[in-house]
Structures are given as structure tokens and as C-alpha cells.
BAZAZA-567692 format. One line per field, with one value per residue: x negated, y, z of N, C-alpha, C in turn; residue number from 1. Coordinates in pm, 1 decimal, padded with zeros to 6 digits. Layout:
<atoms>
n.xx = (X | ...);
n.yy = (Y | ...);
n.zz = (Z | ...);
ca.xx = (X | ...);
ca.yy = (Y | ...);
ca.zz = (Z | ...);
c.xx = (X | ...);
c.yy = (Y | ...);
c.zz = (Z | ...);
k = (NUM | ...);
</atoms>
This chain:
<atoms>
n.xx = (-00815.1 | -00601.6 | -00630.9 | -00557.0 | -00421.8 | -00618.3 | -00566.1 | -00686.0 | -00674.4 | -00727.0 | -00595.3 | -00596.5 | -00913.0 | -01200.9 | -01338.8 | -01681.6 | -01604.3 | -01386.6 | -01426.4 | -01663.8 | -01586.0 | -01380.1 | -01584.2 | -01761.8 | -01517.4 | -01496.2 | -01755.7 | -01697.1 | -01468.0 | -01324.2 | -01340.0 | -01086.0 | -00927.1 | -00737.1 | -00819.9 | -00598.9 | -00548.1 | -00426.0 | -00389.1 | -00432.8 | -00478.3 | -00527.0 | -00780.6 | -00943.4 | -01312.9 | -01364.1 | -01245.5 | -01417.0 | -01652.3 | -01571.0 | -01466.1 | -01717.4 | -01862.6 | -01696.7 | -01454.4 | -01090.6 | -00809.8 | -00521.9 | -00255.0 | 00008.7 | 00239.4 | 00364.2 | 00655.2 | 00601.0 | 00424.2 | 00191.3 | -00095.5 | -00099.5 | -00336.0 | -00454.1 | -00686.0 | -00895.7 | -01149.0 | -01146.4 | -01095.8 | -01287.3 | -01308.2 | -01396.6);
n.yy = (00310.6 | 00032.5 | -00277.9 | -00556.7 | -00914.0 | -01205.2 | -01506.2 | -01840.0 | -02166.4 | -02476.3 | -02679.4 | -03038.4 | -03105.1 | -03288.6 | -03241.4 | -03111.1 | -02954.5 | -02704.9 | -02547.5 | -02439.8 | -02310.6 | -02117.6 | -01971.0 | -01834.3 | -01709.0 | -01507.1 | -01375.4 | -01223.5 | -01059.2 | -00749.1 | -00424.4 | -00387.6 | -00565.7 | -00845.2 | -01257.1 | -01517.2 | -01867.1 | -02165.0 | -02479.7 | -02815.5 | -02942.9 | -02739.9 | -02569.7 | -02596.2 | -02619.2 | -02390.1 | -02144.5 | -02066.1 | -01951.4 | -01775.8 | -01609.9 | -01536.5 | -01398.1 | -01191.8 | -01173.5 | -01205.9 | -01373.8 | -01510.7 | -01799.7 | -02020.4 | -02273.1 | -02407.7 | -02484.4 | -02667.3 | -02852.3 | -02793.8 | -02523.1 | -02171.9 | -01958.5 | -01667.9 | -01454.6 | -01167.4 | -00830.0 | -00665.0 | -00343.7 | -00072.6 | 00146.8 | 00532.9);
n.zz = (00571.3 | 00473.8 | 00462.5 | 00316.8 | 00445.4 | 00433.1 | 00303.9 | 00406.7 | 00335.6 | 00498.3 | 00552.8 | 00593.6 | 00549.0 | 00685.5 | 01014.1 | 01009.8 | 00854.3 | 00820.6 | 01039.3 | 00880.0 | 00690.9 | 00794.5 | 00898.7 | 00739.0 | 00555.6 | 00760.3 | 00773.3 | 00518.7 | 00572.4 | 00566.7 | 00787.9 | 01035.7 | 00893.8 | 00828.6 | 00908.7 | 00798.5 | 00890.2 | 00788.9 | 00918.2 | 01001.3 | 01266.0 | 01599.8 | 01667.3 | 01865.4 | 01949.3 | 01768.4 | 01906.1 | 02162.1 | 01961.2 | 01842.0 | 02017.9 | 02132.0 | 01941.9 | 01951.7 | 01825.8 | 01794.4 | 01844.6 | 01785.2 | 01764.1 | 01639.0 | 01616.6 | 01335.5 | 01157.9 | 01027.9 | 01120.7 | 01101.8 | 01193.7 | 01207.3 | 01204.4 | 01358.6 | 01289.0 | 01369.7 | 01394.7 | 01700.9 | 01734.4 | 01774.7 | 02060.8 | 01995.3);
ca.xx = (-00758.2 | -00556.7 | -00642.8 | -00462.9 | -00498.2 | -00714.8 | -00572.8 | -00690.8 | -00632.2 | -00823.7 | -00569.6 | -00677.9 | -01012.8 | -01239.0 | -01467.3 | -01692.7 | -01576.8 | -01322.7 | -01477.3 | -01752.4 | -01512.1 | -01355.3 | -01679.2 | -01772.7 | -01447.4 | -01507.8 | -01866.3 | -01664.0 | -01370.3 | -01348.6 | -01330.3 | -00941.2 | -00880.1 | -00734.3 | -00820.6 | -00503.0 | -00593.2 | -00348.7 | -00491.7 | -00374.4 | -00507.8 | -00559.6 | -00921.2 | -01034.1 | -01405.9 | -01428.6 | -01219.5 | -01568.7 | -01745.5 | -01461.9 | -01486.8 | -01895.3 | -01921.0 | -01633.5 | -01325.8 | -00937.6 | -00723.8 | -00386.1 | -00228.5 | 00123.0 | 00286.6 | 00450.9 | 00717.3 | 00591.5 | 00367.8 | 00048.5 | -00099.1 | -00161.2 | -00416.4 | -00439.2 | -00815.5 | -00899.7 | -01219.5 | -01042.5 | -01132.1 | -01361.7 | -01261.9 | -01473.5);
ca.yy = (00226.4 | -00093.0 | -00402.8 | -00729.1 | -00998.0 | -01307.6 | -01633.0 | -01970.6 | -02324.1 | -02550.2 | -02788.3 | -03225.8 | -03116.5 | -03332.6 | -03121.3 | -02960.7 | -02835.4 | -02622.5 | -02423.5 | -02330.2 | -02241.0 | -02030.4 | -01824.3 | -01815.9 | -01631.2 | -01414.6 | -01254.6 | -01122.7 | -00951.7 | -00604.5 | -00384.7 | -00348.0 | -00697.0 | -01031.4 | -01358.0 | -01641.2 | -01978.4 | -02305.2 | -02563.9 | -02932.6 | -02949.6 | -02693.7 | -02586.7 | -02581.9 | -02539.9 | -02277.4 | -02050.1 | -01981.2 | -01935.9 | -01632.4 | -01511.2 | -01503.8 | -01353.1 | -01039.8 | -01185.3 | -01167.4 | -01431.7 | -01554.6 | -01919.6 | -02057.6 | -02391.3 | -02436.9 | -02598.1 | -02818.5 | -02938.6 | -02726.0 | -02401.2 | -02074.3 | -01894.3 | -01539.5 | -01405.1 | -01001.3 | -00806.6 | -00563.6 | -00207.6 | -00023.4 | 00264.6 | 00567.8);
ca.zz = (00468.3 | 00531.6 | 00375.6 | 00320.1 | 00528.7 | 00426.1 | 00373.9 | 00364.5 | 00398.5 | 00555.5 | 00589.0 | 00469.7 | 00580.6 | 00816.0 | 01090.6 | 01066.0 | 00720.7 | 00805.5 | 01107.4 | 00820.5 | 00602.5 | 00829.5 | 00959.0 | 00602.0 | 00521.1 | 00850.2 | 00735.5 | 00417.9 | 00580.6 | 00611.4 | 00889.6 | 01001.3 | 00817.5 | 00924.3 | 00831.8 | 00846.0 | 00814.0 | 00779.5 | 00949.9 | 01078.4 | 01404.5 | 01661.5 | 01651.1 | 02040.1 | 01955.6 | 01736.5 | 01999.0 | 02186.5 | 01888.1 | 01790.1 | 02152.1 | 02115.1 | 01802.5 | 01920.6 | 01733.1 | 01878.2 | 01774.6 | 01781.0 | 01710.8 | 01643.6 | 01541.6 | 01210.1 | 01110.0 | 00945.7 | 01202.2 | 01089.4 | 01291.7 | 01130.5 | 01314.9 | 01275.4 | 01352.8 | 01392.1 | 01535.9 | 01758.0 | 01660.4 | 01942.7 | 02050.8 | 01913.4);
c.xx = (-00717.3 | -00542.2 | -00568.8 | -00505.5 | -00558.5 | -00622.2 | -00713.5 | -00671.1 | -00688.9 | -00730.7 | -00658.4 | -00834.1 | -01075.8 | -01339.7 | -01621.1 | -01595.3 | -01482.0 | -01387.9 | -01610.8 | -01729.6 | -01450.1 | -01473.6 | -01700.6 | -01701.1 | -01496.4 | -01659.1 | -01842.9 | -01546.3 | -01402.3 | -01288.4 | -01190.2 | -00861.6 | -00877.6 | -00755.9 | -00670.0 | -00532.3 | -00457.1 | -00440.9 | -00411.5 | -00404.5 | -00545.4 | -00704.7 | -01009.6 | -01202.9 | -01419.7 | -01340.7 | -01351.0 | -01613.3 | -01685.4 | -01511.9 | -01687.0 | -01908.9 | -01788.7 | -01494.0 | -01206.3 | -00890.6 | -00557.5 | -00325.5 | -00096.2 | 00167.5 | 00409.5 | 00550.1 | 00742.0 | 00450.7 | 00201.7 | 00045.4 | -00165.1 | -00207.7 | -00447.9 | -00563.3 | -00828.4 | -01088.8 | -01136.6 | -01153.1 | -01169.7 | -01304.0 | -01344.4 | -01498.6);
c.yy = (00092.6 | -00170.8 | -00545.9 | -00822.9 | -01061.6 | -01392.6 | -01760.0 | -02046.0 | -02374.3 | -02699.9 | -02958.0 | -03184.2 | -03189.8 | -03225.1 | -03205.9 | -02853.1 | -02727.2 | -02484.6 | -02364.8 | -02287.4 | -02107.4 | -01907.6 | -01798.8 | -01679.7 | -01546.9 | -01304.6 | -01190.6 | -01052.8 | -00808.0 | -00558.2 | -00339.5 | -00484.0 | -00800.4 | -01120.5 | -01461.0 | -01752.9 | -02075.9 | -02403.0 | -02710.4 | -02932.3 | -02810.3 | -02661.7 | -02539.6 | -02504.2 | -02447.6 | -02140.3 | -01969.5 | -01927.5 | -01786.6 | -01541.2 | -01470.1 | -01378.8 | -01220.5 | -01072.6 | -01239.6 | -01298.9 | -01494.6 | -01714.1 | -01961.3 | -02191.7 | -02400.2 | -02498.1 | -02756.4 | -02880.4 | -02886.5 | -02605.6 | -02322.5 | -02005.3 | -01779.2 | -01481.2 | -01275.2 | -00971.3 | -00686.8 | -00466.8 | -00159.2 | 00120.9 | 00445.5 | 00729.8);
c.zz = (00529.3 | 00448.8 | 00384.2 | 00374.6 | 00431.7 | 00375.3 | 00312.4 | 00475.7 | 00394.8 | 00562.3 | 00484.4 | 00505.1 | 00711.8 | 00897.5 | 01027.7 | 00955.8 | 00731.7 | 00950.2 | 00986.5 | 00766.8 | 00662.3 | 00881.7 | 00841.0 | 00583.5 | 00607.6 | 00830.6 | 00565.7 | 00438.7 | 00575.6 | 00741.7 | 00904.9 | 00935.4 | 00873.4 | 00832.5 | 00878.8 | 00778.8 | 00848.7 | 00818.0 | 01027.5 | 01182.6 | 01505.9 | 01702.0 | 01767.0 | 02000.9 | 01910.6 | 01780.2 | 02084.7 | 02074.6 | 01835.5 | 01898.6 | 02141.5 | 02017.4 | 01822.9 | 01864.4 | 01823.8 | 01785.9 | 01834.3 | 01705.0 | 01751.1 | 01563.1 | 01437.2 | 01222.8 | 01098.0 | 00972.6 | 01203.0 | 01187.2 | 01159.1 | 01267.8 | 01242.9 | 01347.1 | 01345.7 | 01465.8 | 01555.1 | 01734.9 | 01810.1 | 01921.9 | 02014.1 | 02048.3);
k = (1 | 2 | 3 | 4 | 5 | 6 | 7 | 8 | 9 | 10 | 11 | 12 | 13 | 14 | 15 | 16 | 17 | 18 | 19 | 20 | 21 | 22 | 23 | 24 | 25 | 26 | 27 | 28 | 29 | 30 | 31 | 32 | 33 | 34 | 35 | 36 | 37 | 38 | 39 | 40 | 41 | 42 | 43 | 44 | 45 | 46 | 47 | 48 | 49 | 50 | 51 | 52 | 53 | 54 | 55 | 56 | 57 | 58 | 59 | 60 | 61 | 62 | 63 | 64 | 65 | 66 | 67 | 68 | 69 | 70 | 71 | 72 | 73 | 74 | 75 | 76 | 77 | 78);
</atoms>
């Protein structure tokens, strides 16, 4: 089954609040499911904390000056 990504926005938030927002979201995805967040700044630390914890991600610059970051755990092979 293929589920819809995620979003949220984090943007206008000061740290920490938005990396807890985002693991938050991440222990209710489902398996096969992305999270995409909107976010003002580029979020350096919580890149380890993705890579620790198993999670793939991807990041690109907006427009309009924000990053959407597109998180995943990659599917093992069976």
C-alpha cells in the first residue's frame, strides 16, 4: 500500500522547536511514507540525528527562499 506523504511546516519557528516537531511527526509515519517539511533555515544538526536513527533524506531551496526537506526510511531489502 502507498501512502501520502506527510507535510509540515515548521517554518517562523525558533530551535529547538522545529527539530521536535519534526521527529515527532517521524515516529507516526508509516512504513513506505515520507515526511516534507518547509522550513527557513537549513537544518545541519538534525542531519546526524536522521542518519542515526536509519532515515534518507533529501533537501532543496525554494523559491521563496525556504527549504523543503523531503525525509524517507529506505525500505530493506527482504
Amino acid at each position: 500500500m502507498q501512502w501520502e506523504d506527510q507535510d509540515l511546516d515548521v517554518g517562523g519557528l525558533e530551535p529547538p522547536e522545529p527539530m521536535v516537531l519534526i521527529l515527532e511527526a517521524l515516529d507516526r509515519i508509516q512504513p513506505g511514507q515520507r515526511l516534507r517539511v518547509l522550513i527557513d533555515r537549513e537544518p545541519h544538526p538534525l542531519y546526524r540525528v536522521l542518519e542515526r536513527n536509519g532515515f534518507a533524506h533529501s533537501i532543496s531551496a525554494r523559491p521563496d527562499y525556504r527549504f523543503e526537506l523531503l525525509i524517507w526510511e529506505p525500505q530493506q531489502a527482504a
